[in-house]
N, C-alpha and C positions, 0 to 999 in steps of 0.2 A: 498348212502350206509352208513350203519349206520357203528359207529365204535366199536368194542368188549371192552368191559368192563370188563378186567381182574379182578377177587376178586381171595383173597387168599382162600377163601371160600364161599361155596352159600351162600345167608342171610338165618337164622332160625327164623322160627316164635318161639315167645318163648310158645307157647301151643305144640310144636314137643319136645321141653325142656322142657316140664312137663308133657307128656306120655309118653316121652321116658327115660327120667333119674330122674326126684326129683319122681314122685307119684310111680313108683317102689321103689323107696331106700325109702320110707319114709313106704312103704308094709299095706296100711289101703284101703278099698274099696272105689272108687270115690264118693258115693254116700254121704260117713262121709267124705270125702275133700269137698264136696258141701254145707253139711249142716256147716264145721267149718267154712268156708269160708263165708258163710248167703250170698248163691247163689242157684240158681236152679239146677240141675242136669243136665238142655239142657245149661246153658248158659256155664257150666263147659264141656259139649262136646260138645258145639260149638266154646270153646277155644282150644281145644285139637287137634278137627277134622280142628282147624287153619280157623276157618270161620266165627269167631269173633278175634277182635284185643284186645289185654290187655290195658286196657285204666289206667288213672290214678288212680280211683278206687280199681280197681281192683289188678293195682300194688303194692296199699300200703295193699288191703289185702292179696294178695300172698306173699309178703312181711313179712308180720310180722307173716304169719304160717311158713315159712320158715325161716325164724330168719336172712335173707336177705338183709333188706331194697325194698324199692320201685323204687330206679333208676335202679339198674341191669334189672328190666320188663320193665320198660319205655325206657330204652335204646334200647332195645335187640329190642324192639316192633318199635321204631323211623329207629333204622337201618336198622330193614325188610322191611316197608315201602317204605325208602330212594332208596334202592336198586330195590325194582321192581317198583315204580314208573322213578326213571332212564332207567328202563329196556323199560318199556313201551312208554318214550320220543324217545326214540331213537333219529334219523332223527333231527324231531323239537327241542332237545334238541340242538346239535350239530351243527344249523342253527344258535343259539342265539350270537351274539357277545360280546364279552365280553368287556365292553367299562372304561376307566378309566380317571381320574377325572384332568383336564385342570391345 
């Protein structure tokens, strides 16, 4: 039986954090966030729709529209990650022993 992973919060993909909160405050049609970004317009909803991952790239150009930096997407992007790949070990994660050094 696998054991629960309490988080203080679910992981957010950070493309749920930029249709949900920065490309409304920022109030410009996605289609001119695509083009400032020198992206495609699917590749920008398939970050949104969370079905592509912000890669480094990508960080430092959301990054510098947003006046940001590029770690806060890399991070937020590594954390969501972390999180359901943990989710996904479950079991085999929890089998692994943890061994330390003689």
């Amino acid at each position: 039986m696998s054991k629960k992973r309490p988080w203080a919060i679910r992981p957010i993909h950070p493309g749920e954090l930029l249709r949900e909160d920065v490309l409304p405050a920022l109030g410009r049609p996605k289609t001119e966030i695509a083009r400032l970004l020198g992206i495609s317009r699917q590749t920008l909803y398939d970050i949104l729709n969370e079905r592509q991952p912000v890669t480094a790239q990508m960080a430092l150009r959301i990054g510098k529209m947003c006046g940001n930096g590029p770690d806060i997407w890399l991070n937020m992007q590594r954390t969501y990650d972390l999180r359901i790949a943990e989710a996904e070990l479950g079991d085999a994660l929890d089998a692994i022993p943890r061994l330390e050094a003689a």
